[in-house]
C-alpha positions as CSV (number, residue, x, y, z in Angstrom):
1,X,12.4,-2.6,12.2
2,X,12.9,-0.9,9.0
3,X,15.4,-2.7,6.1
4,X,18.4,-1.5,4.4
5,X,17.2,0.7,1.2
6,X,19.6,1.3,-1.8
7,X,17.2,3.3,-3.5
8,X,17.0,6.6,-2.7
9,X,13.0,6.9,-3.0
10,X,13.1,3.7,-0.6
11,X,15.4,5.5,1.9
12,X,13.3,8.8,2.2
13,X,10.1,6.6,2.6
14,X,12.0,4.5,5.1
15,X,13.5,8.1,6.9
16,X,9.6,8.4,7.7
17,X,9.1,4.7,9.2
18,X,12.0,5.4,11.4
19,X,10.7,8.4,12.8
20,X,7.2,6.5,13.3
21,X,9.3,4.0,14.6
22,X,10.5,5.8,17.6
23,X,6.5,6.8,18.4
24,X,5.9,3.3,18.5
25,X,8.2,2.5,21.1
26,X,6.5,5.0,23.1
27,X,3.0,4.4,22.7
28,X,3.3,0.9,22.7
29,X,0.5,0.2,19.9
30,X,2.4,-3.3,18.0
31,X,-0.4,-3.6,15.6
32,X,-1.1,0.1,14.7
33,X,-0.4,0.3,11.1
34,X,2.1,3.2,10.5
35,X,1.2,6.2,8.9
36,X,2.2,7.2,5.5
37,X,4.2,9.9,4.4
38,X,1.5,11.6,3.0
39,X,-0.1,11.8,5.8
40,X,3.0,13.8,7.7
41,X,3.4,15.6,4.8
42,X,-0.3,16.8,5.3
43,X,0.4,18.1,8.7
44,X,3.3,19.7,8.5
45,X,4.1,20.8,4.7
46,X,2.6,23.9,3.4
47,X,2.8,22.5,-0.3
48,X,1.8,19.0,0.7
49,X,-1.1,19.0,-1.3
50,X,0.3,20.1,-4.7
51,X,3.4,17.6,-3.6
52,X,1.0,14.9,-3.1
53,X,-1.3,14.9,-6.3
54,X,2.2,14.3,-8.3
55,X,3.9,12.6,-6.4
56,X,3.6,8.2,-6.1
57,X,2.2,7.6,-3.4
58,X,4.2,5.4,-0.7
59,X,1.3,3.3,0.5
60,X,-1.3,1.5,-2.1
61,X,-4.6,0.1,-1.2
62,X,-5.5,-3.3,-1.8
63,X,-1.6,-4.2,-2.3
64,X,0.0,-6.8,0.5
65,X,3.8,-4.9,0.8
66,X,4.0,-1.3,1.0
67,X,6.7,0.6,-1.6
68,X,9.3,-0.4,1.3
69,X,8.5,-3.9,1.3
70,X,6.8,-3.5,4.7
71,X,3.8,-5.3,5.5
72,X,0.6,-3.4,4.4
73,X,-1.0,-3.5,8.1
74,X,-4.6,-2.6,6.7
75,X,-4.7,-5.1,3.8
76,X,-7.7,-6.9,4.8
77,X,-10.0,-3.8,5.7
78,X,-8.9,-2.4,2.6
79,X,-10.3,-5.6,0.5
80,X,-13.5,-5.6,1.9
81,X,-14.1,-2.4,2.9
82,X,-13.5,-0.7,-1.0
83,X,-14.1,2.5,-1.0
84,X,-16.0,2.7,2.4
85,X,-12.9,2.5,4.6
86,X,-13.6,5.8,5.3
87,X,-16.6,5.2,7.4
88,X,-15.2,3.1,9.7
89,X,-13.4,5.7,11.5
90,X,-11.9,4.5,15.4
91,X,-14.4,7.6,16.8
92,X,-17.5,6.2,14.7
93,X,-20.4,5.7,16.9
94,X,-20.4,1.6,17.5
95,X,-24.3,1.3,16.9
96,X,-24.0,2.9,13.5
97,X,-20.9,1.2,12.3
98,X,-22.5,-2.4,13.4
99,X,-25.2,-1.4,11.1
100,X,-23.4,-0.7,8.2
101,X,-21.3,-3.9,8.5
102,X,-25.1,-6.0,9.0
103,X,-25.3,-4.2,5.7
104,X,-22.1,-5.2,4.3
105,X,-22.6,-8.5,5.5
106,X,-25.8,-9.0,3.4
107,X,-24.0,-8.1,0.0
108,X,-21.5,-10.5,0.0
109,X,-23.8,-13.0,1.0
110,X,-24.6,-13.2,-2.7
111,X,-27.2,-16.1,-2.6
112,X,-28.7,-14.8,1.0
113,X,-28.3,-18.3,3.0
114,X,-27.0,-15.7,5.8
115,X,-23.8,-17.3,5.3
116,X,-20.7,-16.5,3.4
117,X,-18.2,-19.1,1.6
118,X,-14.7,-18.7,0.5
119,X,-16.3,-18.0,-3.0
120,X,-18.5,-15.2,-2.1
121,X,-15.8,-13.5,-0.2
122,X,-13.4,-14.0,-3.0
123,X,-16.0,-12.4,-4.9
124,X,-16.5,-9.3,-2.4
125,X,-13.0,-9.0,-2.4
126,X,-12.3,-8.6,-6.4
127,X,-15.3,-5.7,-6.4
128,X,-13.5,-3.7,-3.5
129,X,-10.6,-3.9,-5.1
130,X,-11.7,-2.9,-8.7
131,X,-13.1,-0.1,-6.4
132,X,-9.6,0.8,-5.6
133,X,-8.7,1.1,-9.0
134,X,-11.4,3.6,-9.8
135,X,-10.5,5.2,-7.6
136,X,-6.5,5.6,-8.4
137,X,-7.6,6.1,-12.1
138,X,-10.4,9.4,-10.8
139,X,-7.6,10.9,-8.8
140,X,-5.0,9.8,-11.9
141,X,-7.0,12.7,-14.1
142,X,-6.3,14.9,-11.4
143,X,-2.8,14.5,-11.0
144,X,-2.3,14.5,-15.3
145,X,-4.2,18.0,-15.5
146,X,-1.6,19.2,-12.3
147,X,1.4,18.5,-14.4
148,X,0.0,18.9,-18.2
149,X,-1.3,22.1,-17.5
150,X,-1.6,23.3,-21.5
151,X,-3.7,19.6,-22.1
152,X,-2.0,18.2,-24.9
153,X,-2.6,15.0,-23.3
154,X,1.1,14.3,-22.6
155,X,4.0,15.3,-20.2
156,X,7.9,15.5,-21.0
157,X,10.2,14.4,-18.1
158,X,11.3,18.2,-18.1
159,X,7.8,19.2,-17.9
160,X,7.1,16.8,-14.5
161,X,10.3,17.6,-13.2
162,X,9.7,21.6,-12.7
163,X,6.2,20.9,-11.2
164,X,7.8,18.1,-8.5
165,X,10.8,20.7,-7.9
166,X,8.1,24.0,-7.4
167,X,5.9,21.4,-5.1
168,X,9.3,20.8,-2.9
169,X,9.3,24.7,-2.8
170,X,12.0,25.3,-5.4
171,X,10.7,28.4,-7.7
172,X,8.5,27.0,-10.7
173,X,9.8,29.7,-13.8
174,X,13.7,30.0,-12.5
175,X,13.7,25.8,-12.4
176,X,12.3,25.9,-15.9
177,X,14.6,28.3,-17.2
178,X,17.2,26.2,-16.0
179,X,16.3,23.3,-17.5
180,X,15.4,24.8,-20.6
181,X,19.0,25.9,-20.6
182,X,20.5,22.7,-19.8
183,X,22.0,24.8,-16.5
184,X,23.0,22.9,-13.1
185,X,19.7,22.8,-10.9
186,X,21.3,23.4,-7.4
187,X,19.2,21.1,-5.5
188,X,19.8,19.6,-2.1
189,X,21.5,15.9,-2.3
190,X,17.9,14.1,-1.1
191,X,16.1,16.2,-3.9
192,X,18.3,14.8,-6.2
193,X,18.4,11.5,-5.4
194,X,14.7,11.3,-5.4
195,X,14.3,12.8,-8.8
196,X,16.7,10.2,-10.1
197,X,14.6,7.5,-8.3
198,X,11.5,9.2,-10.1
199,X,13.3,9.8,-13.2
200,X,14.1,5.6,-13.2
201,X,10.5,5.2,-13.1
202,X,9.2,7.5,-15.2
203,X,11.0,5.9,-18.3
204,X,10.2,2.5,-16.8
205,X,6.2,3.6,-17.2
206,X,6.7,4.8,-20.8
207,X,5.3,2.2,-23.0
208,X,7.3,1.1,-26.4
209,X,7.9,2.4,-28.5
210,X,9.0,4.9,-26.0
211,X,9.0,8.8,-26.5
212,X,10.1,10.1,-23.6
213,X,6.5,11.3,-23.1
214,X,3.6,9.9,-20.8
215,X,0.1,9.8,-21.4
216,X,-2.4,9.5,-19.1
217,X,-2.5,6.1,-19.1
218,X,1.4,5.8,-18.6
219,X,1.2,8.1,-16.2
220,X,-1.3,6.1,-14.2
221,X,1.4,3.3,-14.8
222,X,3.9,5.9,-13.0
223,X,1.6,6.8,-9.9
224,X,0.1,3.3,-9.9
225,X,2.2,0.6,-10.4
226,X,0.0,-2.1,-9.0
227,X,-2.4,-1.7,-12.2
228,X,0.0,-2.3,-14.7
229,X,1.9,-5.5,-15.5
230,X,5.4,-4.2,-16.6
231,X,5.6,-1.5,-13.7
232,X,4.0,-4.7,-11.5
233,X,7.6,-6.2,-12.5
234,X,9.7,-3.0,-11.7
235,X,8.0,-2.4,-8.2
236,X,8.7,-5.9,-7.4
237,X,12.3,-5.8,-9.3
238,X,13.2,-2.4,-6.6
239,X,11.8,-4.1,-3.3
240,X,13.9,-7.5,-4.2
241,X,16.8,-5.4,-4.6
242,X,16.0,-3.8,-1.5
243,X,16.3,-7.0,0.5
244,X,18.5,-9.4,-1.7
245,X,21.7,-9.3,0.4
246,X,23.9,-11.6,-1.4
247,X,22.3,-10.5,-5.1
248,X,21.3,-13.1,-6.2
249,X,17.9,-11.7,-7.1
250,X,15.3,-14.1,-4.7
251,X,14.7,-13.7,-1.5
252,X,15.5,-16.6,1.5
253,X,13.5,-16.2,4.4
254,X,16.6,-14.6,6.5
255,X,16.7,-12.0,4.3
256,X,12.9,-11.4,3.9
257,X,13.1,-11.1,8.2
258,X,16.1,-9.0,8.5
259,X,16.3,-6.2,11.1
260,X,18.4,-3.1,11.1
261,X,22.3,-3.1,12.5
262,X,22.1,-1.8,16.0
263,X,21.2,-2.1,19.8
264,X,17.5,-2.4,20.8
265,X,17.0,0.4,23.0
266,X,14.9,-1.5,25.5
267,X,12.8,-4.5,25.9
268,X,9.7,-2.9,24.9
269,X,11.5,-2.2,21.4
270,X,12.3,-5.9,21.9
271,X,8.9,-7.1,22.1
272,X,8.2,-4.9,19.0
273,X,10.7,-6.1,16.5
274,X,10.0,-10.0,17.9
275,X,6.5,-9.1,17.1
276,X,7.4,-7.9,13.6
277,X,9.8,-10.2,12.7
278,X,7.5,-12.9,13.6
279,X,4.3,-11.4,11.3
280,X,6.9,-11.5,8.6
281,X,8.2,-15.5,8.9
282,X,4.3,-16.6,8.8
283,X,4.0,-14.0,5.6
284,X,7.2,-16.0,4.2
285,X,6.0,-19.2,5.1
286,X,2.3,-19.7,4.2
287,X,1.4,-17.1,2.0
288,X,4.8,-16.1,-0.5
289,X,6.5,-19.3,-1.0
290,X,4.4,-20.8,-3.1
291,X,6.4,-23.9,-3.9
292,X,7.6,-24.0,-0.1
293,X,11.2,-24.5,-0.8
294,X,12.4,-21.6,1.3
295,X,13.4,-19.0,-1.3
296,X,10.6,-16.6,-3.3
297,X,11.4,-15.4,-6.6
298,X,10.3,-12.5,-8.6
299,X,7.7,-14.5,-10.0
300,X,6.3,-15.2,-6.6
301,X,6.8,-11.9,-5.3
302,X,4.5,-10.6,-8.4
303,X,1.7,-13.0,-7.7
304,X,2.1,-12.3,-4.0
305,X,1.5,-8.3,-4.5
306,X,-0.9,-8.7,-7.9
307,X,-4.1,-6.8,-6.6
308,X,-6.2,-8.9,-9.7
309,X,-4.8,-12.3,-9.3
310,X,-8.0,-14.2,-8.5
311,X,-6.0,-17.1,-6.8
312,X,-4.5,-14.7,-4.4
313,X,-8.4,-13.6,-3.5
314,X,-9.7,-16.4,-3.3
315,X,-6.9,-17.5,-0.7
316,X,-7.3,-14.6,1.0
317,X,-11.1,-14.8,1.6
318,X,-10.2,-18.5,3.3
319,X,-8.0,-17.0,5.7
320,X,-9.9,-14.0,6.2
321,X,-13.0,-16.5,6.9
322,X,-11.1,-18.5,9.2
323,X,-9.7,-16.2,11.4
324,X,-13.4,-15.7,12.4
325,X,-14.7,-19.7,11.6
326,X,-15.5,-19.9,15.2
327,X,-18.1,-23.0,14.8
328,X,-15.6,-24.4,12.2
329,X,-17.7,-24.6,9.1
330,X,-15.8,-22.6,6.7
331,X,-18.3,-20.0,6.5
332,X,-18.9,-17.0,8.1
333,X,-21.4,-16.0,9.8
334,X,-23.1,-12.7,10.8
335,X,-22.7,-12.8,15.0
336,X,-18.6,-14.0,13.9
337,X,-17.9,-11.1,11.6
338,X,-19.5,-8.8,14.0
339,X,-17.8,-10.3,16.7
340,X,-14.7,-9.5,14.9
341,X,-15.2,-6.3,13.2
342,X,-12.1,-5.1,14.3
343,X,-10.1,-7.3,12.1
344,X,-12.3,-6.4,9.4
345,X,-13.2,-3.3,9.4
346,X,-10.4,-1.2,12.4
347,X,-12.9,-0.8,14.2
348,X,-14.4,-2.4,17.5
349,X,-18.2,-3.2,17.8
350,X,-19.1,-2.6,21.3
351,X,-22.2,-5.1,22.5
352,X,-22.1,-6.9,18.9
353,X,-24.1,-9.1,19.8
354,X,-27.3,-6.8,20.9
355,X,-30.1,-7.1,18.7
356,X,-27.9,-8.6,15.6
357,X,-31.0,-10.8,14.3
358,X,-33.6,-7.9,15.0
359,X,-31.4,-5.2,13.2
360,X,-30.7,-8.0,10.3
């Protein structure tokens, strides 16, 4: 299931899927989306939480292919749910979360015909993930005070490098002696790798005419790559390289599809990688290949994975509307999106239909 990585930020992401990997064959949940590295880090990392407000983060909301160039599992509740994912949790009590998707449903129903069009939910989509944004940018501030701690409003490579080495447990003063005094660090080989991953994209962040310093923009740029053009370009640049077999910098179905060297276990495993290999064709197919001549380019990979690109929401809310479209209109309706909550929101309604046009 999980692609060959050259980079070493990619390969200690993808160390993660693996292990996640090996749960999945044992629970047997295909379309569970995986959890992130942050999240392990959470429960079992003492310095997690300093680790995390520095570190990029491996998944990004409201982005189609995670930093591994895996599907993003929870891209469509993370479009039109913004900022109020959180409320749809899979223990929420079904009566109150059928209420708050009534209410949902009434917003994007911008002219209230108690239907919504492609347009409206292209719409709905842009606002949750403009959401997204602010929300990247509030925690962004938090992050920049974390590793600019005397506020001059910029951070030296140096300077971000003892803080990322002191949140991996390293000692904070004897790591910025060292580099101070240009001495050999003495890290382990997957500390290093990663800080020459991280090092790679720092400079890629810094904006001409570059100074080896980030502001808190840039540094946005570094965390947040989705938001900005040029780092748009590297993180697409570093998953094509991740996948491009015969370097010739596109991608051909095959490769886009490719599975790990090895035995399947058993058939369940099987089942699992048919299923995955299958979501990825259709992803190939109808949605990245623009052009439909079997290869994607850069150029198509950006649009594909551009969170703003108003073509890509608007194509979006038609297949998000159709997958529901039960009477064929190409609207939606409030008893179809409640009848399928679970595809947009995670979680399912139980007895959606029970007094819809009463609570509405």
């Amino acid at each position: 299931m999980a692609m060959y990585c050259r980079t070493a930020w990619c390969r200690h992401l993808m160390a993660v899927s693996m292990a996640l990997f090996c749960l999945l064959h044992n629970t047997m949940d295909v379309h569970a989306r995986p959890a992130n590295m942050s999240a392990l880090k959470d429960k079992n990392n003492p310095t997690s939480k300093e680790e995390n407000e520095i570190l990029p983060p491996d998944h990004l909301n409201g982005v189609k292919l995670e930093m591994d160039g895996h599907i993003n599992k929870g891209f469509h509740q993370e479009v039109f749910l913004g900022k109020e994912m959180e409320e749809f949790e899979e223990d929420s009590e079904p009566r109150r979360n059928r209420k708050k998707l009534i209410e949902i449903f009434s917003k994007v129903d911008f002219n209230k015909d108690k239907s919504v069009s492609a347009k409206e939910m292209q719409r709905w989509i842009m606002e949750k993930t403009e959401e997204h944004f602010q929300e990247a940018v509030r925690e962004n501030k938090m992050s920049f005070h974390a590793v600019d701690p005397d506020g001059d409003g910029h951070v030296t490579w140096d300077e971000y490098r003892v803080k990322f080495l002191a949140s991996k447990g390293f000692n904070e003063k004897e790591m910025a002696d060292k580099i101070k005094n240009s001495e050999e660090l003495k890290v382990d080989e997957e500390t290093q790798e990663v800080l020459e991953s991280l090092k790679d994209r720092w400079f890629q962040a810094d904006n001409p005419p570059a100074d080896q310093l980030l502001n808190e923009e840039e540094f946005l740029s570094f965390l947040h790559p989705e938001h900005s053009k040029g780092m748009l370009k590297y993180m697409v640049k570093e998953i094509v390289r991740d996948l491009d077999q015969d370097g010739d910098k596109k991608l051909t179905l095959s490769e886009f599809i490719s599975l790990p060297m090895g035995t399947v276990e058993n058939q369940q495993a099987q089942d699992i990688d048919d299923d995955w290999v299958r979501e990825r064709k259709k992803e190939f197919e109808e949605v990245i290949d623009r052009n439909h001549d079997g290869i994607v380019t850069m150029e198509e990979l950006e649009e594909y994975m551009d969170p703003m690109n108003e073509y890509n929401a608007l194509n979006e809310a038609k297949q998000m509307i159709a997958v529901a479209d039960e009477n064929q209109n190409h609207n939606l309706e409030l008893e179809e999106i409640l009848k399928y909550s679970e595809y947009f929101t995670g979680s399912k309604l139980m007895d959606y239909a029970r007094n819809v046009h009463e609570e509405f």
